[in-house]
C-alpha positions as CSV (number, residue, x, y, z in Angstrom):
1,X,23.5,19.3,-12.9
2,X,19.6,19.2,-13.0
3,X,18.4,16.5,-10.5
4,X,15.0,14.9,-11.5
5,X,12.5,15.2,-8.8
6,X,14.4,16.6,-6.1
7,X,13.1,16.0,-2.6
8,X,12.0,19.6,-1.0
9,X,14.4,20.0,2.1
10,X,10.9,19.9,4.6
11,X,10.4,16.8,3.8
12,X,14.0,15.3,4.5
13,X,13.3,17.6,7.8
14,X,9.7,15.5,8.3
15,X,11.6,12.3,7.8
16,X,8.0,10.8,6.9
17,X,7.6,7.3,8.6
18,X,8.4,8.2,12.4
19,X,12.1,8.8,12.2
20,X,12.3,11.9,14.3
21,X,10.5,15.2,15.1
22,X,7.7,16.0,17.4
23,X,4.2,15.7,15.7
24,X,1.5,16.0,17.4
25,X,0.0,12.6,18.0
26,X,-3.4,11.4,18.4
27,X,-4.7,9.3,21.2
28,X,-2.7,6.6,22.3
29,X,-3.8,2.9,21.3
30,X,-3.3,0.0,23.7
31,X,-1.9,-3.6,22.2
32,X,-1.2,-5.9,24.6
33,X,-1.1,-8.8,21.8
34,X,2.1,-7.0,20.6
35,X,5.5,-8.5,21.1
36,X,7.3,-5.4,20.4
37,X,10.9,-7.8,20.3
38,X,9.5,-10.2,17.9
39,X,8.2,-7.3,15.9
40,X,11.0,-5.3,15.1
41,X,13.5,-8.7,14.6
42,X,11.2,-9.4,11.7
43,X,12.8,-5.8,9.6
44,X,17.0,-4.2,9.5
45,X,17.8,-0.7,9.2
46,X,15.7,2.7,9.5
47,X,12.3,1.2,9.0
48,X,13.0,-0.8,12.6
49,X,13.7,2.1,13.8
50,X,10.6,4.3,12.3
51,X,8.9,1.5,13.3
52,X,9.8,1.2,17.2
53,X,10.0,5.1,17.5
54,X,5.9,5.1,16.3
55,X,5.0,2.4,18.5
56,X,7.0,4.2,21.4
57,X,4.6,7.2,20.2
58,X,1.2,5.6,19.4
59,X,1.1,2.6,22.3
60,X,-0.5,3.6,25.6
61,X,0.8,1.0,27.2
62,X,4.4,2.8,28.9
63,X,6.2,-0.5,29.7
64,X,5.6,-1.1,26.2
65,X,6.5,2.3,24.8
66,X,9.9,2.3,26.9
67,X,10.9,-0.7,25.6
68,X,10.6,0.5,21.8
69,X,12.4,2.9,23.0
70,X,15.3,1.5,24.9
71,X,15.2,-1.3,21.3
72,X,15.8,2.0,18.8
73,X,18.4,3.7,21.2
74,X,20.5,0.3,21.4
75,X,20.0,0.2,17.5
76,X,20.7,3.7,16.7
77,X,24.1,3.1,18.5
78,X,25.0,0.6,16.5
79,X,24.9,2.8,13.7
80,X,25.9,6.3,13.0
81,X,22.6,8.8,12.5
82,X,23.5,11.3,15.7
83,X,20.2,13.5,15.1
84,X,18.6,10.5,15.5
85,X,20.0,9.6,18.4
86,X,19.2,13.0,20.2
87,X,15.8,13.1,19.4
88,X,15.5,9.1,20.9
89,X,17.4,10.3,23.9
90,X,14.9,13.6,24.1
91,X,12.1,11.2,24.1
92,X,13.6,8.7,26.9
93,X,13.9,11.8,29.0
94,X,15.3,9.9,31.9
95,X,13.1,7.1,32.4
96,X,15.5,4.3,31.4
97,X,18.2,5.1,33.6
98,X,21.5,7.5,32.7
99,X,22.7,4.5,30.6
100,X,19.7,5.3,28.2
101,X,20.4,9.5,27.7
102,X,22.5,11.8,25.4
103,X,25.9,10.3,24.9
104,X,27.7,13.7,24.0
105,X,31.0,11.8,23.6
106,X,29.7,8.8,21.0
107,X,28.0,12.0,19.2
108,X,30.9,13.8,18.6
109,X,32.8,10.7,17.9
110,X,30.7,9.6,14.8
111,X,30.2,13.4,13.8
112,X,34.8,13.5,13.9
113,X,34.3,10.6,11.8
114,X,31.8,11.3,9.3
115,X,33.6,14.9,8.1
116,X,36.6,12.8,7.5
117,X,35.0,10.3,5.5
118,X,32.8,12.8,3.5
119,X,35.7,14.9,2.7
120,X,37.5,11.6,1.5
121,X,34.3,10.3,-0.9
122,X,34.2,14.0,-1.9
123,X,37.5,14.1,-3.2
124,X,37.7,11.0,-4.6
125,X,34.8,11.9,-6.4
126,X,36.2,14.8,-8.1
127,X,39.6,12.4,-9.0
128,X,36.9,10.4,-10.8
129,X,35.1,13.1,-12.4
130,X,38.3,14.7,-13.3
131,X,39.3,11.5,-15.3
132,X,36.2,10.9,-16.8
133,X,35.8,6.9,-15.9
134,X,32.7,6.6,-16.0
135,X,32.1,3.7,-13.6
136,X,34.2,5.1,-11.0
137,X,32.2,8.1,-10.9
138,X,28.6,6.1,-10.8
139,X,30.3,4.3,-7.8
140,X,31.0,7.4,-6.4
141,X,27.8,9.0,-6.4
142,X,26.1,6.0,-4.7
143,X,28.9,5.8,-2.1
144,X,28.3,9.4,-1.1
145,X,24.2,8.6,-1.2
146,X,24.8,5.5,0.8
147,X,27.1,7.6,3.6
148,X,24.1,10.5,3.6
149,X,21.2,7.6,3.9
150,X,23.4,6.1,6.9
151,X,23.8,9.8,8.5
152,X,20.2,10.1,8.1
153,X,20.0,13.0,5.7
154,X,17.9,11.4,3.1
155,X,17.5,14.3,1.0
156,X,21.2,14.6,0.2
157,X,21.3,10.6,-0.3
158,X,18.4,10.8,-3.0
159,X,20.0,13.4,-5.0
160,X,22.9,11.0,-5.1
161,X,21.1,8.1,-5.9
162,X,19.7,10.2,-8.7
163,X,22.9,11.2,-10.0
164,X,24.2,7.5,-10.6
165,X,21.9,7.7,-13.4
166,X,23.9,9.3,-16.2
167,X,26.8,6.7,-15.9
168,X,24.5,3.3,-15.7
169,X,26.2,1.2,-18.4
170,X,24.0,-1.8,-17.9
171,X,20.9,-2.8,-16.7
172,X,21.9,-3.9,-13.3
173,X,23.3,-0.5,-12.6
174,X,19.7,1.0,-13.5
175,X,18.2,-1.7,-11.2
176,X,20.6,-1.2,-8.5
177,X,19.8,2.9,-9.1
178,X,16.0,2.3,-9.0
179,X,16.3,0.5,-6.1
180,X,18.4,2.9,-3.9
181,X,16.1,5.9,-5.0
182,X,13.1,3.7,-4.3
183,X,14.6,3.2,-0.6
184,X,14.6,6.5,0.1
185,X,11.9,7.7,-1.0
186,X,10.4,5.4,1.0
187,X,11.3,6.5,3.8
188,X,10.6,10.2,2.6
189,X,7.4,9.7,2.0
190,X,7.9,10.2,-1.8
191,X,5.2,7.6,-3.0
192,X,5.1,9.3,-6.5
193,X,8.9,8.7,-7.0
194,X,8.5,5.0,-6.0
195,X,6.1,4.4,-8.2
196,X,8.0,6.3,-11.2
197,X,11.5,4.5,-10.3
198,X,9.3,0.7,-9.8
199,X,8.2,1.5,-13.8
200,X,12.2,2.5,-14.5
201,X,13.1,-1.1,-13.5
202,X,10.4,-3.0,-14.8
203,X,11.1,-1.5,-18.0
204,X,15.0,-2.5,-18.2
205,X,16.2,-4.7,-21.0
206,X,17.1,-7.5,-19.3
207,X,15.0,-9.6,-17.3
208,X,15.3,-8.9,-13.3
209,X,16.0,-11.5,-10.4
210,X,12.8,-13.1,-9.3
211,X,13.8,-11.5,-5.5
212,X,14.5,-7.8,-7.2
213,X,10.9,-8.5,-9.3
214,X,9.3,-9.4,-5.8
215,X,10.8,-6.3,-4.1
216,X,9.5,-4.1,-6.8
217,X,5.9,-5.5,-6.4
218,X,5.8,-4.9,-2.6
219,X,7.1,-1.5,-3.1
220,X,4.3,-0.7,-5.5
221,X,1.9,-2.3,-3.6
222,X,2.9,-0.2,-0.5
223,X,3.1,3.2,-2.7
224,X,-0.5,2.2,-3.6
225,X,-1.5,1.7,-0.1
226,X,-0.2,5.1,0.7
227,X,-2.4,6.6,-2.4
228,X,-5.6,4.9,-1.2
229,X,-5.8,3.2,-4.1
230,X,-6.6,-0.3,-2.2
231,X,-7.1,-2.6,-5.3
232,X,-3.8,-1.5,-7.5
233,X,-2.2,-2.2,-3.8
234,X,-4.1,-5.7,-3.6
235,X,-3.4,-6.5,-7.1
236,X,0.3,-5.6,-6.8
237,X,0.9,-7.9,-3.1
238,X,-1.5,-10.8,-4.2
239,X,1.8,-11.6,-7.3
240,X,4.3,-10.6,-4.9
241,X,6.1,-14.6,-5.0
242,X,8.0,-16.8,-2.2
243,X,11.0,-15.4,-3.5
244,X,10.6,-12.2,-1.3
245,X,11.0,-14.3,2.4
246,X,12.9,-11.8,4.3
247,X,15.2,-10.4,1.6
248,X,13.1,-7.0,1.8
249,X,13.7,-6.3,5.4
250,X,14.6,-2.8,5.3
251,X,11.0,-2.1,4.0
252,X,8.9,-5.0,4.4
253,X,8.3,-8.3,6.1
254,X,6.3,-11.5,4.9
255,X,3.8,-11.0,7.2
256,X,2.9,-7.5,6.3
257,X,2.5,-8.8,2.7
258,X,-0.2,-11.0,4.1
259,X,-1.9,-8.4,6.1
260,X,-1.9,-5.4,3.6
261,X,-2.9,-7.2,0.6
262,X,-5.6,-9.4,2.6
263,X,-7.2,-5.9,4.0
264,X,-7.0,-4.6,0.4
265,X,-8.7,-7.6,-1.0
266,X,-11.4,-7.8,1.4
267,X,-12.3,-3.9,0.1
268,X,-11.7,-3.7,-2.5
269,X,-12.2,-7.4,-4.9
270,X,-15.2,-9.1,-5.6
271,X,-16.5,-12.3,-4.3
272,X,-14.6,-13.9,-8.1
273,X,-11.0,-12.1,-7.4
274,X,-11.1,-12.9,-3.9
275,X,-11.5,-16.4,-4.7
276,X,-9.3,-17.0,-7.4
277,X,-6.3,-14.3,-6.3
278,X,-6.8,-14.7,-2.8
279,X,-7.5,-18.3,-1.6
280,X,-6.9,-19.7,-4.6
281,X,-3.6,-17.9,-4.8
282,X,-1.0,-20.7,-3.7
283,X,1.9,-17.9,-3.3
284,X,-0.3,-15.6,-1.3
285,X,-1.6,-18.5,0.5
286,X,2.0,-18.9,1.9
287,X,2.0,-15.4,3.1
288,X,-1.5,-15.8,4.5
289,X,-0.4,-19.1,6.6
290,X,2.4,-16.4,8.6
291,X,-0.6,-14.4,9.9
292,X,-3.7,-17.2,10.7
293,X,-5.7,-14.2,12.2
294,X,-5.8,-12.8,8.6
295,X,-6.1,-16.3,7.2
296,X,-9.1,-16.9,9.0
297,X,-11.2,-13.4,8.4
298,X,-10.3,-14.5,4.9
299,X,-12.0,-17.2,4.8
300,X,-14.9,-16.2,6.5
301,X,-15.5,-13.0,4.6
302,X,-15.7,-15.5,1.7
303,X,-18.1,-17.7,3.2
304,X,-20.3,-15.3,4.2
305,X,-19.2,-16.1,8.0
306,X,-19.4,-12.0,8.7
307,X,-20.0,-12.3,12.7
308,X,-16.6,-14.1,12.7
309,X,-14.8,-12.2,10.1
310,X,-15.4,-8.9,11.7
311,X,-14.6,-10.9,15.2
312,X,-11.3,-10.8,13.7
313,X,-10.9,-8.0,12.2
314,X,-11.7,-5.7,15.8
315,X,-9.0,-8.3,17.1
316,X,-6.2,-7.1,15.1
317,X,-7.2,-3.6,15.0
318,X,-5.3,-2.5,18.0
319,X,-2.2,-4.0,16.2
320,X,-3.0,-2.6,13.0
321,X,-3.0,1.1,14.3
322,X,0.5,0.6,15.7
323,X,1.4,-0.3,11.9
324,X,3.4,2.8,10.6
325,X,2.2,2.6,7.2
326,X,-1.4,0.9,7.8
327,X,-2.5,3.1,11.0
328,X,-3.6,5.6,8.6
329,X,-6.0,3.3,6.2
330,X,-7.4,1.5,9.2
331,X,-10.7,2.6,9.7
332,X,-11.4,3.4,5.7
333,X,-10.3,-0.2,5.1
334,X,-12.5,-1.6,8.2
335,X,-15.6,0.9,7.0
336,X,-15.4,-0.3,3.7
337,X,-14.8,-4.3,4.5
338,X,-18.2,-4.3,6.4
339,X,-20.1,-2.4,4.0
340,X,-19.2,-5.3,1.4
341,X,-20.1,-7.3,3.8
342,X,-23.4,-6.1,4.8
343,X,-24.3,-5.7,0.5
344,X,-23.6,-9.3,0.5
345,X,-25.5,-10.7,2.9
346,X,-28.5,-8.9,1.2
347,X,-28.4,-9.9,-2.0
348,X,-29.9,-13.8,-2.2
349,X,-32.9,-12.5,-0.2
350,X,-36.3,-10.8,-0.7
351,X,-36.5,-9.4,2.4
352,X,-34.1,-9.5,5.1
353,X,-35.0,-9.2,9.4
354,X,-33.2,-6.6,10.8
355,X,-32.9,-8.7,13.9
356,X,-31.5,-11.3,12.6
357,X,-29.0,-9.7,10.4
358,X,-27.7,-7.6,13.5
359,X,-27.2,-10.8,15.5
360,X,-25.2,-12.0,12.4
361,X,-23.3,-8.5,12.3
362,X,-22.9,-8.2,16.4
363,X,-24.5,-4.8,16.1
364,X,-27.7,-3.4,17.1
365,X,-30.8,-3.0,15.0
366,X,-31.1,1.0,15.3
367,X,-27.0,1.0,14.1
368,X,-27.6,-1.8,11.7
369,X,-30.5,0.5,10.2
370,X,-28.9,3.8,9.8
371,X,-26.0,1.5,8.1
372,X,-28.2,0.5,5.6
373,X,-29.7,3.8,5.2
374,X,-26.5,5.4,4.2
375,X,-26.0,2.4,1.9
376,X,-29.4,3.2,0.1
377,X,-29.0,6.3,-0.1
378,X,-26.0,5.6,-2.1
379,X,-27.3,3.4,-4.1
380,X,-25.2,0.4,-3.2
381,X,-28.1,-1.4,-2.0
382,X,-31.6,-1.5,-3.9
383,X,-34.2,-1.9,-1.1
384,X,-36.2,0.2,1.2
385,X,-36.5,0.0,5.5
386,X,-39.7,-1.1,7.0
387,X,-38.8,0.6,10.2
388,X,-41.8,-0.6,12.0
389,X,-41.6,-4.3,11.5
390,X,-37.6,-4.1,11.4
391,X,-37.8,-5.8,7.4
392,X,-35.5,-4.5,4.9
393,X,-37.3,-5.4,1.7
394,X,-35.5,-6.0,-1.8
395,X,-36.1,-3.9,-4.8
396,X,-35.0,-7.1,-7.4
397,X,-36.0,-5.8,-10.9
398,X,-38.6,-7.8,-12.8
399,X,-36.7,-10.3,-14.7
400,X,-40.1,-11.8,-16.6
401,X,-41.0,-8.2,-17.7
402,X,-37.4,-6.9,-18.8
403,X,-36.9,-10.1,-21.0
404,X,-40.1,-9.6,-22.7
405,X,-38.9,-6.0,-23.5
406,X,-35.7,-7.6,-24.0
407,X,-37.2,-9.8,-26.4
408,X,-39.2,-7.0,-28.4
409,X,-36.1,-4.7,-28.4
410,X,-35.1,-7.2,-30.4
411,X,-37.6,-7.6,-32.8
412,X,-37.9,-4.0,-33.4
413,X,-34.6,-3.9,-34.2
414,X,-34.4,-7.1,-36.8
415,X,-37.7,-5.7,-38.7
416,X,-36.1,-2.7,-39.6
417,X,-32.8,-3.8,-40.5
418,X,-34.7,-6.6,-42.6
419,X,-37.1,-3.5,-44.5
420,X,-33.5,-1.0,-44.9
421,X,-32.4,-4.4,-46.5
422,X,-35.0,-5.0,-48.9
423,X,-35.3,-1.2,-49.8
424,X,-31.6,-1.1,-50.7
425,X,-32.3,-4.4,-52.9
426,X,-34.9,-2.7,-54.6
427,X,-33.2,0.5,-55.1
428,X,-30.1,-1.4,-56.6
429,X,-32.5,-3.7,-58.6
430,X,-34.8,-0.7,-60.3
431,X,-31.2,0.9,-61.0
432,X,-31.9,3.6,-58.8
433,X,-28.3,4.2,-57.5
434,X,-26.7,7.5,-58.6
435,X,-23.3,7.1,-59.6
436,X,-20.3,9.2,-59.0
437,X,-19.9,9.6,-63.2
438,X,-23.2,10.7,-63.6
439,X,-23.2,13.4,-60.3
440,X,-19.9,14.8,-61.6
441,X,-21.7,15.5,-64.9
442,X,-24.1,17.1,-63.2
């Protein structure tokens, strides 16, 4: 059977997110803020565990990193994904004690049991498929996928998923499908497929849940986080509604709603969206009141508070590279964030002092300047730099003189439609018309 978009076996070897391997990581970040227990109670599943394992690899902090670490080993346990459990153990190395290393006997243990239960789905698979009923094979499938997502080999559990498709007899069972393959690939790093499998759902006869229509939203927005493309991301967390709460663990929290889609905003909206989507937004404002850091640079961004906003934002930064899907859009989003905010602030004036506006920006004027270089040179701000007198000078356009051409474009334009008017009037009137009688004759 052909399976649609099957996942190449190096990325189920990757296992995108943090779960396993060795990459080669950049500098460590320090986040003293973070309360690594609190964080990772707030999701279930792999993505606490991609989620502690990248903090144990990102933090500089080593009381912190060892206790993401010793949190994923006691979770892992409780489960039954033995690579996983090697490659925590591997990165332990010792320093937790010999309770926290390579437990040979729980590893063969789970592997024992894990043949025996895949040669038992297996077989009762075939008894299905062999009898052709239909909903006992679809139930096989996604009991096989679910035993290869909890084994960790995510590859073989998205080619199961995959396969429930052909014997979906209603439109739960495609929603339930979508949703499976959407997990996974996930976690894969497949933000094509989530995207393709969200449009799959949404388009089902039936009208979804509101918690299975809020799920979907967050997964788009997070695929469109992925592909950089900041406003469909915004767009898609700003609707995501209360009925998400903390049904969407295994991918998502509440407060990561708040803190993607507010970063996204901030980018990418203007000053009209991120009043009337944003803070206007009572269902996003619910999401925003979990995270009042966010809340607050927010509403300052909006009222034009940009000393204080960016106060904030460098505040959260330390937390916000220890985010396993954000780290990477961090300083894009940041970079772009004050570059609105610097085009604001220019705007109502004529001319602007460079010393003033770097005190408002907590910057200094040399840095301030080449900043607003780079955005004139772009073409994002219309002014020029008086570099002696530290004045950065508007270039508004002449309103007085473009209505007067305005105003004569118009005129032009009404005196000869009024002549091509009269001629045709006069052309008809005098009978000077040729019609299609007459030219056939000729």
């Amino acid at each position: 059977m052909d399976v649609e978009g099957e996942v190449p076996a190096a990325a189920a070897a990757a296992v995108a997110n943090g779960l396993g391997g060795e990459e080669a990581s950049p500098a460590p970040f320090s986040a003293e803020q973070l309360d690594v227990e609190a964080y990772a109670a707030q999701y279930s599943g792999r993505t606490r565990l991609a989620r502690l394992i990248f903090i144990a690899e990102r933090c500089g902090i080593e009381a912190m990193r060892l206790d993401a670490l010793r949190m994923a080993y006691d979770e892992i346990k409780r489960g039954e994904d033995t690579q996983l459990h090697r490659d925590v153990a591997l990165k332990i190395n010792g320093r937790l004690g010999t309770r926290y290393g390579l437990d040979q006997s729980w590893v063969d243990t789970v592997s024992r049991r894990a043949v025996q239960r895949k040669e038992k789905l297996e077989n009762e698979l075939n008894g299905y498929r062999t009898n052709l009923i239909k909903e006992s094979i679809r139930m096989g499938y996604s009991d096989i996928g679910d035993f290869f997502y909890a084994h960790g080999q995510l590859s073989d559990a998205f080619k199961s998923y995959i396969r429930t498709r052909d014997y979906c007899t209603s439109s739960k069972h495609i929603v339930q499908m979508c949703m499976n393959v959407i997990l996974v690939s996930i976690e894969l790093g497949q933000f094509a497929h989530v995207l393709n499998y969200v449009s799959k759902a949404e388009q089902t006869p039936d009208s979804p849940d509101p918690i299975i229509v809020a799920k979907l939203r967050a997964a788009a927005g997070l695929a469109y986080l992925e592909t950089k493309k900041y406003k469909l991301s915004a767009r898609k967390f700003v609707e995501i509604g209360p009925e998400l709460g903390n049904n969407y663990s295994e991918v998502i929290a509440p407060q990561d709603v708040a803190v993607y889609g507010a970063l996204c905003a901030l980018a990418s909206f203007d000053r009209s969206d991120l009043k009337s989507k944003v803070i206007d937004n009572i269902n996003f404002r619910n999401f925003l009141e979990l995270v009042p850091e966010v809340r607050e640079l927010v509403n300052d961004f909006y009222a034009s508070r940009y000393g204080s906003c960016l106060g904030h934002l460098e505040k959260l930064k330390p937390n916000l590279l220890l985010d396993v899907h954000l780290h990477e859009h961090v300083e894009t989003l940041y970079m772009d964030i004050r570059h609105k905010a610097i085009i604001q602030y220019t705007i109502p004036f004529i001319s602007v002092d460079l010393n003033t506006m770097a005190a408002a920006f907590k910057t200094s004027v040399s840095m301030l300047e080449k900043e607003l270089a780079a955005l004139i040179t772009e073409n994002k701000i219309q002014a020029r730099i008086d570099s002696h007198n530290k004045i950065l000078y508007a270039r508004h356009a002449d309103q007085r003189n473009t209505t007067f051409q305005r105003v004569l474009q118009t005129g032009n334009e009404f005196e000869r439609d009024v002549k091509s008017m009269l001629l045709r009037a006069n052309l008809i009137k005098h009978d000077y018309n040729q019609r299609t009688g007459q030219r056939k004759m000729m």
